[in-house]
N, C-alpha and C positions, 0 to 999 in steps of 0.2 A: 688939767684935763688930759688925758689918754687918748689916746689917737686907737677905733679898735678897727683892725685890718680886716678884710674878707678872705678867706684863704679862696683863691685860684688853682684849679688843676690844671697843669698845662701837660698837655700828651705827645708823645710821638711815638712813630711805629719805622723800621724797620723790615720791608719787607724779603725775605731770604728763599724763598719760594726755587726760583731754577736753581740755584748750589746744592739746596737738602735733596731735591727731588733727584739730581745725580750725586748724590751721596759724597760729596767732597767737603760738605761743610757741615761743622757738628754746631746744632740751635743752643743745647744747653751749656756748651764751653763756651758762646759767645755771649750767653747771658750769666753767667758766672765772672765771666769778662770783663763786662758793664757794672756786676753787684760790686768787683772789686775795686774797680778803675774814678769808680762815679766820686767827682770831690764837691765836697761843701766844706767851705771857709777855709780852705787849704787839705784836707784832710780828708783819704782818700776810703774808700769802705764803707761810708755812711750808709749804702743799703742792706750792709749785712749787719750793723750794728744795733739794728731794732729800731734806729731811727725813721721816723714817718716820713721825712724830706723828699724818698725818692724812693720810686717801686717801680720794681724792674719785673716784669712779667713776658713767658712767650706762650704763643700757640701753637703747638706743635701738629694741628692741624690744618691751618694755614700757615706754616714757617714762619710768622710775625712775631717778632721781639719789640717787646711795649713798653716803653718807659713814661713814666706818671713823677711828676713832680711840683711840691706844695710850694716851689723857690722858684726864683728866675731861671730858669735853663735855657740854653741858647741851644736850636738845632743843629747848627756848627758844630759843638760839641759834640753832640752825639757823633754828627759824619765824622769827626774826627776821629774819637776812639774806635768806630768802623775800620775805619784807612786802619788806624794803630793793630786791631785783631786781626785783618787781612795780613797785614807784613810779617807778625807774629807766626802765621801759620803758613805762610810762603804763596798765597794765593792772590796776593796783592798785583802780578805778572798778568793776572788774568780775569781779574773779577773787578769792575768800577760801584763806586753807590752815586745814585741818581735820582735827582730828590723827584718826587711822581706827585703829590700835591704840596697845602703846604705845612702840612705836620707830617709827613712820611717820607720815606729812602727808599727805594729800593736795589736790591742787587744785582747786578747786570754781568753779561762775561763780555769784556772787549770785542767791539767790532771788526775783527781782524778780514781785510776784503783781501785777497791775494790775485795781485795781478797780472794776467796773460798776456805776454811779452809774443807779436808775432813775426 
């Protein structure tokens, strides 16, 4: 007897909103980012490989980068490779991800408070 599984979509968003709107952070090199970076079973590309596992989509009307996947994903994961394409592009100094429910990130720029010494 076979055991038949239900396939599960499991979602999360990224949202990128304050970086795009000042123009410091480019949506499609970060989703390019994720089609390369994304592993299944060790093996790294499965979104560009035709494989159905993982679908990486943005809205470049809301700045949300959406990933969809038919496997276990951990959102970890995703903030990870976040933190990894910040460092990448040198804005890690300045930009944090901040989970806002509990399938999304959002992107934030440090609270930097500067204080007056009197």
């Amino acid at each position: 007897m076979s055991k038949k599984s239900s396939k599960t979509v499991v979602s999360y968003s990224v949202d990128c909103l304050k970086p795009v709107d000042d123009e410091i952070f480019d949506l499609t090199g970060f989703e390019t980012f994720l089609k390369e970076r994304l592993k299944y079973e060790g093996k790294a590309g499965v979104a560009l490989s035709g494989n159905s596992v993982y679908t990486v989509s943005s809205d470049i009307g809301n700045a949300t980068v959406r990933v969809d996947s038919t496997v276990d994903l951990s959102k970890r994961y995703i903030k990870y490779l976040t933190k990894k394409y910040l460092k990448a592009e040198g804005l890690r100094d300045y930009i944090t991800v901040i989970a806002n429910s509990k399938s999304s990130y959002e992107l934030r720029y440090f609270d930097v408070q500067e204080e007056d010494e009197a």
